[in-house]
N, C-alpha and C positions, 0 to 999 in steps of 0.2 A: 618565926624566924630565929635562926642562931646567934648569937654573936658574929659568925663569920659572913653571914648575909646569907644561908644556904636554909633552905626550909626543910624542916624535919626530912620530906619526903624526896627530895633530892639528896642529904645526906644518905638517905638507906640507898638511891639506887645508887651513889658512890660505893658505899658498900658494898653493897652487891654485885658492882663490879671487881671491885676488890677482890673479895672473895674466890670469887670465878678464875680471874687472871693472875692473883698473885701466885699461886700453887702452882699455876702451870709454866709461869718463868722461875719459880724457884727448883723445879723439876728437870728445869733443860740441862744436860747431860756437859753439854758444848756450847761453845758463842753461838754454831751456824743454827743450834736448834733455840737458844733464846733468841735468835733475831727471827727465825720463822713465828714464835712466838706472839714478840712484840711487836711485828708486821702482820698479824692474823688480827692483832687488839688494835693495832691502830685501824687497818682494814674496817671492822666492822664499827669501831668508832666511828671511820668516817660517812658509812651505809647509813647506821643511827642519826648523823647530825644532818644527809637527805632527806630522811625519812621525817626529821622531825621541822624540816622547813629550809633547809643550807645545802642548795644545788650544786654549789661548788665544794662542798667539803669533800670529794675526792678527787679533785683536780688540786687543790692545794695541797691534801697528803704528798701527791703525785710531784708535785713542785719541791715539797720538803725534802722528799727522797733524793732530787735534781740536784737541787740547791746541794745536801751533805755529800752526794758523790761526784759535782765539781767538785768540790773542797778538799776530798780524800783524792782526785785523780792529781789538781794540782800540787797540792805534798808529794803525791808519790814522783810525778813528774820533777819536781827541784831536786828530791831526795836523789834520782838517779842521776841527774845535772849534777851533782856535787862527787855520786861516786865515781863518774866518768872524768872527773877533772882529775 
């Protein structure tokens, strides 16, 4: 184990995630194509953490996405409450 509590072999497949993903969000042209992106990576994140024992890890992805677009609809809804006043 490392220092950081992650064992060698878990460190590389971090890396190797890395590798994979970072290129293709450093690549995206626009927000709308790094958010395709970074919804493709969490996507199969969440496949991988079924895969490896975690039934609900696409239901919580699913919840996360929930959760941050109440949060952006409610801003957008006061933002327009303010410009209508």
């Amino acid at each position: 184990m490392s220092g950081n509590g992650m064992s060698p072999e878990a460190l590389k497949r971090l890396r190797n995630l890395a590798n994979f993903w970072n290129p293709r969000m450093e690549a995206a042209t626009s927000d709308a194509d790094l958010v395709k992106v970074v919804f493709d990576r969490a996507k199969a994140a969440a496949k991988r953490a079924q895969k490896n024992g975690d039934p609900q890890a696409m239901h919580k992805l699913a919840q996360e996405l929930a959760n941050w677009a109440a949060s952006m609809e409610r801003a957008d809804a006061t933002r327009q409450d303010r410009n209508a006043a």
